[in-house]
N, C-alpha and C positions, 0 to 999 in steps of 0.2 A: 127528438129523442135524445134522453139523456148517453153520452157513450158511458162505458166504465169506470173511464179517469173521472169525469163527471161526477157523476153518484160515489165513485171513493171518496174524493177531495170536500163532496157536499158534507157524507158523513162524518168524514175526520174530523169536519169545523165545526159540526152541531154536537159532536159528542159530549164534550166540557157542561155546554149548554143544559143538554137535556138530561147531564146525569144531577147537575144542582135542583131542575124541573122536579126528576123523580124522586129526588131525595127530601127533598119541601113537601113533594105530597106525602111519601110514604115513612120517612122519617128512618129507613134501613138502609144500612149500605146498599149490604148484599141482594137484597129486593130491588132498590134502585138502577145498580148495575143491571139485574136481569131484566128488569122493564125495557130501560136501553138498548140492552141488544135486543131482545123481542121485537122492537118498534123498527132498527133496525134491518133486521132480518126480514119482518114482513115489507118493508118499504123496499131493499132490493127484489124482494120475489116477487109482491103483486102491481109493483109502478114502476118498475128498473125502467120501465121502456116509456115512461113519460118525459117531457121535456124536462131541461134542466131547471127553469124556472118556475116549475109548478112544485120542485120538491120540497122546496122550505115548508107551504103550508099541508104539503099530501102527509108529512112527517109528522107535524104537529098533532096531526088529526088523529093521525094512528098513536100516537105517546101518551095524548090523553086517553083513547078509548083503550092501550093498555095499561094506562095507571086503574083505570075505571072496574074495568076486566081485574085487575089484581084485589080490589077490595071486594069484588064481588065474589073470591075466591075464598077471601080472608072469611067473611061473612059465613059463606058455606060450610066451612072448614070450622069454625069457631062454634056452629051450630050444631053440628053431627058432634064434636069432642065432647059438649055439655051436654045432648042425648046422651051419650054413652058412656059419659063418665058415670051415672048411676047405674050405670050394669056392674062395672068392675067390684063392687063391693059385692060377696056374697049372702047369702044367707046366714045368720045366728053371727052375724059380725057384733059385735058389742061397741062398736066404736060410732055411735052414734054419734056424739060432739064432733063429728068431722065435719070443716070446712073448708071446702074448696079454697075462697078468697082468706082464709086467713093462711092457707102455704102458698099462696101465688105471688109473688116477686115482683115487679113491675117494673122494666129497665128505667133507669133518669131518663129523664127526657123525652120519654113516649110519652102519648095521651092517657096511658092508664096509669102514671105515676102521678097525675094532675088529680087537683085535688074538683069536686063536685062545684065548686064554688068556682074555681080558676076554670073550669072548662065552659059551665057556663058564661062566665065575662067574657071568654074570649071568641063563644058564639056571637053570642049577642054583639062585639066590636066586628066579628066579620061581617054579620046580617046587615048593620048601619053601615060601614064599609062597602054592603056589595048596593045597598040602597042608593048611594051617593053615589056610586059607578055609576048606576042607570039614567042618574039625574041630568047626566053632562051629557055635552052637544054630543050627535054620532059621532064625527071626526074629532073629537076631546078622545072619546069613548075608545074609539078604535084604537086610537094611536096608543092610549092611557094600555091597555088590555095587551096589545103586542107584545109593547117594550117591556112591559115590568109584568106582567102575568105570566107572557109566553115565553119571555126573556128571548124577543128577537132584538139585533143590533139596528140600529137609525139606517141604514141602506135596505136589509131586510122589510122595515116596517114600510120605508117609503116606497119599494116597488112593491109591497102588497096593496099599502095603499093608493097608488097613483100620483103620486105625489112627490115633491125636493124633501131631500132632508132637512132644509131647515123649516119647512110646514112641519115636519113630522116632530122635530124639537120643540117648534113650538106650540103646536099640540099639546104635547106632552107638559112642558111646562105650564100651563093654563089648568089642564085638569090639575096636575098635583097641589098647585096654589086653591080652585075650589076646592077640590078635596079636602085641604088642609084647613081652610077655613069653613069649608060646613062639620068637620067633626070637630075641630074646639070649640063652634058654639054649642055644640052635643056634648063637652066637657070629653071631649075624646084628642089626647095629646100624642103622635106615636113617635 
């Protein structure tokens, strides 16, 4: 069982971590921040009493399924706003030429300031991207997905996976070299 210094000390060190995590999915600070602590919060309340070494990956699990959780919100939330935005206009309005998308704003650097062309290229480079993940050895695979997915550190990866850390490097190293070389023959340079 984790004690309290335990689970403080875990969390203080993953914070950094998984606020870059939340912020790569979500692209919001402020969003990001609250994923954070939500994941947080739920990892003290419902694992506090788990070892201390099961909490790197108990964490993970819950981070992603609250980033998941927040898009599935976004979703909801984005779909009631466009039902009901055609109520707001009344009756004998004359302002037919209104449109939504031509007052809607789209911050830089979201996905809705991308243009239809750049959003597609940049599916289609993560599709071939997640293709070539799948192609490499398990142990490529795993260590690849850890370190640079989950953004755990080479001690993290090699006690999840069994393993030295220099297997776990060179792991790693191995896949980013295929990787590298099966998407330039795919004319994919990153």
């Amino acid at each position: 069982m984790a004690t309290d210094k335990e689970l403080n000390d875990f969390l203080e060190n993953v914070e950094r971590r998984a606020f870059k995590q939340a912020v790569y999915a979500v692209r919001k600070d402020e969003s990001a921040l609250d994923i954070v602590q939500d994941a947080m919060i739920k990892l003290a309340e419902k694992y506090g009493d788990k070892p201390a070494a099961e909490l790197p990956m108990l964490f993970q699990r819950i981070l992603q399924t609250t980033i998941l959780d927040y898009f599935r919100r976004e979703k909801v939330r984005n779909t009631w706003v466009s039902l009901f935005s055609g109520f707001s206009r009344r009756e004998g309005d004359d302002d037919d030429d209104f449109d939504i998308l031509a007052s809607y704003a789209a911050e830089d650097g979201s996905a809705a300031a991308e243009s239809s062309a750049d959003q597609l290229e940049r599916e289609q480079t993560l599709r071939l991207i997640e293709e070539e993940v799948q192609k490499l050895p398990t142990r490529q695979r795993e260590a690849f997905l850890m370190r640079y997915w989950q953004d755990m550190d080479v001690a993290e990866t090699a006690e999840a996976m069994g393993c030295s850390e220099g297997s776990v490097k060179t792991h790693c190293s191995r896949a980013t070299h295929a990787l590298a070389a099966a998407l330039k023959a795919k004319g994919i340079t990153l």
